[in-house]
MITOR-246049 format. One record per residue (C-alpha): x, y, z; residue in one letter. Coordinates in Angstrom, 2 decimals, padded with zeros to 5 digits. Layout:
ROTOR      c1      c2      c3 aa
ROTOR       X       Y       Z  A
...
END
This chain:
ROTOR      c1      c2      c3 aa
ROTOR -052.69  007.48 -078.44  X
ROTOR -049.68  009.46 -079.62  X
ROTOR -050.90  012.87 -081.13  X
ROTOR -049.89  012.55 -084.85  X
ROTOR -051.48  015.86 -086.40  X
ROTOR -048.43  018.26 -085.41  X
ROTOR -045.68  016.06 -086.89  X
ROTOR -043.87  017.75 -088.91  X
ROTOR -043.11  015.21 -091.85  X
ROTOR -041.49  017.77 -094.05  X
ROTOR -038.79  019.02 -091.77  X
ROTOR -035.10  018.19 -092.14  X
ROTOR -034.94  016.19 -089.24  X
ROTOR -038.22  014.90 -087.23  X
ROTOR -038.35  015.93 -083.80  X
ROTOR -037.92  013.14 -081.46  X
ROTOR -040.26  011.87 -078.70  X
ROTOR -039.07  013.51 -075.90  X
ROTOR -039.34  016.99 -077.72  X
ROTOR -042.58  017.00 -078.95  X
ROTOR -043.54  015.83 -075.22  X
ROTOR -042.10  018.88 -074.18  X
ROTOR -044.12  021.15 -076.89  X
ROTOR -046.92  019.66 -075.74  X
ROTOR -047.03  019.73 -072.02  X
ROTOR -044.83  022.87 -071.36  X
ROTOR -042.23  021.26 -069.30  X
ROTOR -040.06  024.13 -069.97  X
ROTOR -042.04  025.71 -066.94  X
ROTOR -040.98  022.90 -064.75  X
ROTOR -037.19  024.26 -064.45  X
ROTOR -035.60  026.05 -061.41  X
ROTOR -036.58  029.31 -061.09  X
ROTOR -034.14  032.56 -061.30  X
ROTOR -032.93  033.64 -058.31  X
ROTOR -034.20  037.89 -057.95  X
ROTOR -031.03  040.17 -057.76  X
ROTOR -033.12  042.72 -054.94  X
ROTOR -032.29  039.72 -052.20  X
ROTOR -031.42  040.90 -048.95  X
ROTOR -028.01  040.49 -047.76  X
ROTOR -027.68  037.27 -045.22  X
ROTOR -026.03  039.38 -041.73  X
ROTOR -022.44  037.67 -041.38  X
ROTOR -021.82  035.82 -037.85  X
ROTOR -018.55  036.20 -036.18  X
ROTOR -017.17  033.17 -035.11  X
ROTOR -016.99  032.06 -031.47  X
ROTOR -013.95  030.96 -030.13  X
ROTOR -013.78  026.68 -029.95  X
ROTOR -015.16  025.11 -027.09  X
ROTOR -017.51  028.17 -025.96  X
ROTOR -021.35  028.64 -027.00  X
ROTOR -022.61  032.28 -028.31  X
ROTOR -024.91  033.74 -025.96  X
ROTOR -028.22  033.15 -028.19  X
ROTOR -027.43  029.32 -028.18  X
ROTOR -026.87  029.58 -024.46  X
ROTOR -030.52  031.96 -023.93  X
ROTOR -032.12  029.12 -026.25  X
ROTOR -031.00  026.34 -024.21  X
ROTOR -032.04  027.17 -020.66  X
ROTOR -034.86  026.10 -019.44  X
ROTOR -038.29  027.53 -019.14  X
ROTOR -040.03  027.92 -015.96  X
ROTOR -042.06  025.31 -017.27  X
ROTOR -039.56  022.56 -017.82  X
ROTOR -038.27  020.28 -015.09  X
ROTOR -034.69  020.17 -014.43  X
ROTOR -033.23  016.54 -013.75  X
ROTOR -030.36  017.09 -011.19  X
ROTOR -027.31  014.42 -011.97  X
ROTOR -027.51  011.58 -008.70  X
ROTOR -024.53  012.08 -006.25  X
ROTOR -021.86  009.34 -007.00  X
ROTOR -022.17  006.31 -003.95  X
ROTOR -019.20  005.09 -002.41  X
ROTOR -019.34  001.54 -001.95  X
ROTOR -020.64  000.28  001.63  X
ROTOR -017.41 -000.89  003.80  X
ROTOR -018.33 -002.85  006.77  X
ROTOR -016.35 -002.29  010.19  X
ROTOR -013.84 -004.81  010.52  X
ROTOR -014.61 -007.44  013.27  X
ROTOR -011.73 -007.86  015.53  X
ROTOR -011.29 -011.44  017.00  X
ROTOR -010.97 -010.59  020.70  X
ROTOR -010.66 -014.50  022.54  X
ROTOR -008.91 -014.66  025.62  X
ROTOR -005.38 -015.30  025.34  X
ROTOR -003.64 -018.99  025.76  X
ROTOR -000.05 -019.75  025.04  X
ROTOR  001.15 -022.64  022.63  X
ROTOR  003.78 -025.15  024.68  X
ROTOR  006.57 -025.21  022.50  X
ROTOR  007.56 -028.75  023.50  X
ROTOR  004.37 -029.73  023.04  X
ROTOR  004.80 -028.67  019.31  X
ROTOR  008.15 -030.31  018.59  X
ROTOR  006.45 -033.98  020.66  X
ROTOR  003.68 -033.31  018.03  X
ROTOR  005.73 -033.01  015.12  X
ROTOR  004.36 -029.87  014.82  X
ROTOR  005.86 -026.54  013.04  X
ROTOR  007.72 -024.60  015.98  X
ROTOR  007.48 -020.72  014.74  X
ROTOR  011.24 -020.40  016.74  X
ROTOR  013.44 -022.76  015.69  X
ROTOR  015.76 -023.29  012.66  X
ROTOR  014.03 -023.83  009.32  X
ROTOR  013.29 -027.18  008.56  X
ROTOR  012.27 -029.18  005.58  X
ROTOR  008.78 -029.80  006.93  X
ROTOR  008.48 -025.85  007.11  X
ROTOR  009.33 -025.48  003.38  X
ROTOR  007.14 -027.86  002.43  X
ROTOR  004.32 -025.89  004.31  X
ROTOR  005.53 -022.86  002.69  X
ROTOR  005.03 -024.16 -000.84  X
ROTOR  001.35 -024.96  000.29  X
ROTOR  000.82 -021.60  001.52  X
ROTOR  002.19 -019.77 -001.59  X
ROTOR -000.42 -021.65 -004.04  X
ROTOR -003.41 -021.18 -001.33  X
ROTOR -002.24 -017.02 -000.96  X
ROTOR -002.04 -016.99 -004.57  X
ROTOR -005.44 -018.37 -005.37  X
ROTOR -006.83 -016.03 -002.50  X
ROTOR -005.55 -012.91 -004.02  X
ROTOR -006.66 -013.43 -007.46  X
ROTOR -010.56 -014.45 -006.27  X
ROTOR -010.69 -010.91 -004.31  X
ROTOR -013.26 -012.36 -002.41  X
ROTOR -013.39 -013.33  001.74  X
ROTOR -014.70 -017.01  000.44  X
ROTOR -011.19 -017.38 -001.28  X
ROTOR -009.53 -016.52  002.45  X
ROTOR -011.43 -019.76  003.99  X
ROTOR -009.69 -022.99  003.13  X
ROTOR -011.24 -026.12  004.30  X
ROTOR -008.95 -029.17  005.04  X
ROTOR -009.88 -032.58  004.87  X
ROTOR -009.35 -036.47  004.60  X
ROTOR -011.04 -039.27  002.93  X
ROTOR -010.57 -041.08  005.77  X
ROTOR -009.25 -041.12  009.38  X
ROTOR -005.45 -041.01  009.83  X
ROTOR -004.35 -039.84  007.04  X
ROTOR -003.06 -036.24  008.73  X
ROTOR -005.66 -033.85  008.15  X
ROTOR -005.81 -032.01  011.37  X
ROTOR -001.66 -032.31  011.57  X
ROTOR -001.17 -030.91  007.44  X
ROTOR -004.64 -028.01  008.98  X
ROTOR -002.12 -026.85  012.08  X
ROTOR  001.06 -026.95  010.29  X
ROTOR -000.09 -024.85  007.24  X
ROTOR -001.55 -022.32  009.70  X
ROTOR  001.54 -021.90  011.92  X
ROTOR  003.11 -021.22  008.28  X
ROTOR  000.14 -019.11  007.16  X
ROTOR  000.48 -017.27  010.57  X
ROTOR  004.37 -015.97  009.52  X
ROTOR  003.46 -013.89  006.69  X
ROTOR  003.70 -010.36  007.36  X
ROTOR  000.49 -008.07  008.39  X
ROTOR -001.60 -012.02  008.11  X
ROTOR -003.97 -013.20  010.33  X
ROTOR -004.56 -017.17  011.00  X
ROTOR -007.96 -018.50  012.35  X
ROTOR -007.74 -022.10  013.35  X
ROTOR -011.27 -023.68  013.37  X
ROTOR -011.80 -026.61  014.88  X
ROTOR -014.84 -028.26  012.78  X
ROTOR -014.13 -031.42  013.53  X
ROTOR -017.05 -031.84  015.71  X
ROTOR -017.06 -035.37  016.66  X
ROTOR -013.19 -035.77  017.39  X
ROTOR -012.16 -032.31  017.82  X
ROTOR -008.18 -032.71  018.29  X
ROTOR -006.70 -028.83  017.22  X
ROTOR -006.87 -027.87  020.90  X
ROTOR -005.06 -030.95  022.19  X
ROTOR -002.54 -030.72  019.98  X
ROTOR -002.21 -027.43  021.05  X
ROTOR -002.42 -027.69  024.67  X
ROTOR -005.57 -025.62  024.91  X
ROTOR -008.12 -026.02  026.96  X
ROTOR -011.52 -024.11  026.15  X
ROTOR -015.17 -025.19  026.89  X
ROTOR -017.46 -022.67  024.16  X
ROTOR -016.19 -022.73  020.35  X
ROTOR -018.09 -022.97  017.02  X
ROTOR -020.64 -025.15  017.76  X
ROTOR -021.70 -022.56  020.64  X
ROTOR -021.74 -019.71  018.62  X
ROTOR -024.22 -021.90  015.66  X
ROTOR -026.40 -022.78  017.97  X
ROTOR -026.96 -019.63  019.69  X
ROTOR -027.10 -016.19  017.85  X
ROTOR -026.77 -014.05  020.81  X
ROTOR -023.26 -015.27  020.93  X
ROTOR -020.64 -013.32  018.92  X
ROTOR -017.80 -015.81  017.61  X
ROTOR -015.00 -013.59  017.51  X
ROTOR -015.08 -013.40  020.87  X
ROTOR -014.76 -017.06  021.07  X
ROTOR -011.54 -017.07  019.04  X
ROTOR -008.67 -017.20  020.82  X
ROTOR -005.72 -015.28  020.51  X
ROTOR -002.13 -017.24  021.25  X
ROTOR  001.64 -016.11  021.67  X
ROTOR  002.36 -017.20  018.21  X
ROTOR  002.28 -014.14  016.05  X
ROTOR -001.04 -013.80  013.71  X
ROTOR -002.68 -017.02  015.43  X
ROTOR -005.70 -017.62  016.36  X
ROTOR -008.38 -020.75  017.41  X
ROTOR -011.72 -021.59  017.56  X
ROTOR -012.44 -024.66  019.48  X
ROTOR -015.21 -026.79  018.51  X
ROTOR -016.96 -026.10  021.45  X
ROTOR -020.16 -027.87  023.15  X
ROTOR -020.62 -031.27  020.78  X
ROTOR -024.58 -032.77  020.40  X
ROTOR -026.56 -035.03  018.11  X
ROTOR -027.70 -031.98  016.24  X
ROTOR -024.27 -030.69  015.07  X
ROTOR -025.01 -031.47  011.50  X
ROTOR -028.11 -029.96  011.37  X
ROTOR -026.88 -026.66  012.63  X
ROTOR -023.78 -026.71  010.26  X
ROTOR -026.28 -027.08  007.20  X
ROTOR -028.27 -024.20  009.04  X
ROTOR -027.81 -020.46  007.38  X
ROTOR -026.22 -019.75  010.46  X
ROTOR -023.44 -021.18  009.31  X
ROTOR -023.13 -018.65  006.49  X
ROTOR -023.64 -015.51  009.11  X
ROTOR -020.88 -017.15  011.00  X
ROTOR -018.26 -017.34  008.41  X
ROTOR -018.94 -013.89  007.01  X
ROTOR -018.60 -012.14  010.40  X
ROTOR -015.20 -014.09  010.95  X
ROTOR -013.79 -012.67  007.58  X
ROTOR -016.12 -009.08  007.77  X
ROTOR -013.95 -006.29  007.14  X
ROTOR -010.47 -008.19  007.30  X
ROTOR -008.59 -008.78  004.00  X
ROTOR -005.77 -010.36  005.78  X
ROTOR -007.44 -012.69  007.66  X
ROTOR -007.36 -016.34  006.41  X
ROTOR -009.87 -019.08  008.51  X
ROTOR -008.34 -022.75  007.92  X
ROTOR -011.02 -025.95  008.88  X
ROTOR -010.00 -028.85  009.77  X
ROTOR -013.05 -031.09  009.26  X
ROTOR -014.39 -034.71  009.86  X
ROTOR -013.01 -037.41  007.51  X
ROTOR -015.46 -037.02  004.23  X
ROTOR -016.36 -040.22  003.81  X
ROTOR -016.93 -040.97  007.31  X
ROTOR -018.73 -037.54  008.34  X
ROTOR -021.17 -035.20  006.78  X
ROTOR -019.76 -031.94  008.25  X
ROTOR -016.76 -031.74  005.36  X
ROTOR -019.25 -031.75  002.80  X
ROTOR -021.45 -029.25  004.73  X
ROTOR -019.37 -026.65  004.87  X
ROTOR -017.82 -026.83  001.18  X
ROTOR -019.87 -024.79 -000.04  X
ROTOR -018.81 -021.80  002.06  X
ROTOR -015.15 -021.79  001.47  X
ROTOR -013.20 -020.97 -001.78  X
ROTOR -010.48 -023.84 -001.13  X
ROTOR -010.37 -027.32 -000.08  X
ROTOR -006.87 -029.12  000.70  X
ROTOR -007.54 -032.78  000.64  X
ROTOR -004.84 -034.89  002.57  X
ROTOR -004.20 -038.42  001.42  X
ROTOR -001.64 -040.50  002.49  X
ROTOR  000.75 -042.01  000.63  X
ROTOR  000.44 -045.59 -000.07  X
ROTOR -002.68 -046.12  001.83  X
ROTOR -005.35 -044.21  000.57  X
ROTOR -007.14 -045.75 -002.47  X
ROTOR -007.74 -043.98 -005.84  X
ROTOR -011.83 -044.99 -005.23  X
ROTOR -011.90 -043.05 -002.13  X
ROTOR -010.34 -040.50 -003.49  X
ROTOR -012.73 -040.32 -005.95  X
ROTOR -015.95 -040.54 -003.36  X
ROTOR -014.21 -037.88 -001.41  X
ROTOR -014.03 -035.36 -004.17  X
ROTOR -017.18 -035.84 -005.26  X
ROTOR -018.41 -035.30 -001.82  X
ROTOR -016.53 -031.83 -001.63  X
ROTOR -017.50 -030.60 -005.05  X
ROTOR -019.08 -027.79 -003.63  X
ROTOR -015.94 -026.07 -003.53  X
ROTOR -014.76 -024.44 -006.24  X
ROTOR -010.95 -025.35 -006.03  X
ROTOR -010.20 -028.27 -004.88  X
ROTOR -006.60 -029.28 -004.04  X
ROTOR -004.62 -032.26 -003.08  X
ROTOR -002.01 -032.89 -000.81  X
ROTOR -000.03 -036.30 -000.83  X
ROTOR  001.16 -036.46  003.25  X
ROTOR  003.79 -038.81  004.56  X
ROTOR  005.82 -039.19  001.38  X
ROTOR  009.09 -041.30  001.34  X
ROTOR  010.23 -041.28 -002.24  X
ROTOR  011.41 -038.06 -003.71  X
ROTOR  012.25 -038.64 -007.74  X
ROTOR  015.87 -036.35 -007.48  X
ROTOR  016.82 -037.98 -004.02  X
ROTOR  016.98 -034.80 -002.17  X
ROTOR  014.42 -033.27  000.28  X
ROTOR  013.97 -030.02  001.75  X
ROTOR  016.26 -029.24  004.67  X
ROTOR  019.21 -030.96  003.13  X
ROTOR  020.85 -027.63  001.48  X
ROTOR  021.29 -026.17  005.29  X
ROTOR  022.83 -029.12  006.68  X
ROTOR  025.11 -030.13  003.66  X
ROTOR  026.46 -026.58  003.64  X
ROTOR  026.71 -026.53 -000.05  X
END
């Protein structure tokens, strides 16, 4: 209870609460204390100049004898693998054989069939330089079906391909059960792909053959079996393609594959390239096998199509007019 004997009642003014509190418990003695005047005087420290540390915080912070000093790691450079050079023997490209083909002739006068080609090649260079990755330099073309132009739309964008500056072109022949890229090119070659998957001893680069078309280069299919498909599904595959693109930022490797839906080979080897060109023709190839065919190739990341043997154009020109008219 509240101590009631030291009230004063006859005061002028009662004392409140807090002030009798205070007379009883002393907290008067609870205050800060005063600080002595006999002090010694704090020594004053001259000021170091910014950006330097004084001597005693430099002594302070090396290390004892007993601590262990943790040396920074060297930076690594990045490992760069030595470029693989394709070193085929050498075969020369009939130029007549090209123009009875219908083929892209690297000599003669521009034509509209070259500009076309060149509009393909832009949008696959493009798409190769922004993925900065060798998978985006392998383009795989295809067809939903046979006759539709694959392996004519896979030679013609590779003589175009072939004409860019500082580029190299590797023409694979994948299509291992009608190989027709070395026909149409008048070569004649007995080891190619297949060869090089089915033994590893064999280097392919040395199976790619180098041509007198500037930047050009082919891989035939090579020895054909019953086991092709196998050995395209095999990780061999993948070894394959990376030593064909190893060390070569400039090097581009165009397939031109079995039909999709009539072959398993197209779909195979999807998943190792960064483009796909399909090839349909115009008027003739359904919108359901176009369907089953990209489905088939989904595998690859970027998928684009290309409509072959068009006859309507919707302004009435076509390329190769502006030369000829003059105007």
């Amino acid at each position: 209870m509240t101590e009631q004997s030291k009230i004063d009642r006859k005061g002028a003014k009662p004392a409140s609460l807090l002030e009798r509190a205070d007379k009883t418990f002393g907290l008067d003695g609870l205050g800060p204390k005063k600080v002595p005047g006999n002090l010694p005087q704090p020594k004053r420290r001259h000021p170091t100049s910014e950006g330097t540390v004084s001597q005693a915080a430099a002594t302070s912070a090396a290390p004892t004898s007993k601590q262990s000093v943790v040396e920074p790691l060297p930076a690594t450079e990045p490992v760069a693998h030595p470029a693989v050079t394709l070193s085929g023997p050498f075969h020369s490209i009939d130029r007549d054989r090209l123009r009875d083909e219908g083929l892209i002739v690297p000599e003669d006068p521009v034509t509209g069939l070259l500009e076309e080609f060149r509009i393909v090649k832009r949008d696959i260079i493009a798409d190769a330089k922004a993925g900065h990755a060798p998978k985006q330099r392998r383009i795989l073309v295809c067809s939903p079906h046979q006759g539709e132009g694959k392996t004519y739309c896979a030679t013609n964008l590779a003589i175009a391909l072939a004409a860019e500056r500082d580029v190299e072109v590797l023409l694979v022949d994948a299509d291992v059960i009608r190989p027709s890229v070395s026909r149409r090119l008048g070569i004649d070659a007995e080891r190619g792909l297949m060869d090089a998957l089915a033994d590893p001893s064999i280097e392919p680069e040395r199976l790619a053959l180098k041509t007198d078309i500037e930047g050009l280069f082919v891989l035939p299919a090579g020895s054909t079996g019953s086991h092709d498909a196998e050995l395209l599904a095999s990780a061999r595959t993948l070894e394959v393609l990376d030593r064909l693109t190893q060390g070569a930022p400039n090097r581009y490797v165009i397939f031109d594959t079995p039909p999709a839906l009539a072959a398993s080979p197209a779909a195979e080897l999807a998943s190792h390239v960064g483009q796909a060109v399909l090839v349909v023709r115009a008027d003739e190839t359904s919108r359901a096998a176009l369907e089953d065919a990209r489905q088939l190739l989904s595998a690859c990341p970027n998928l684009k199509l290309l409509l072959n043997a068009t006859r309507f154009s919707p302004s009435g020109r076509r390329f190769g007019d502006y030369g000829e008219t003059g105007v």
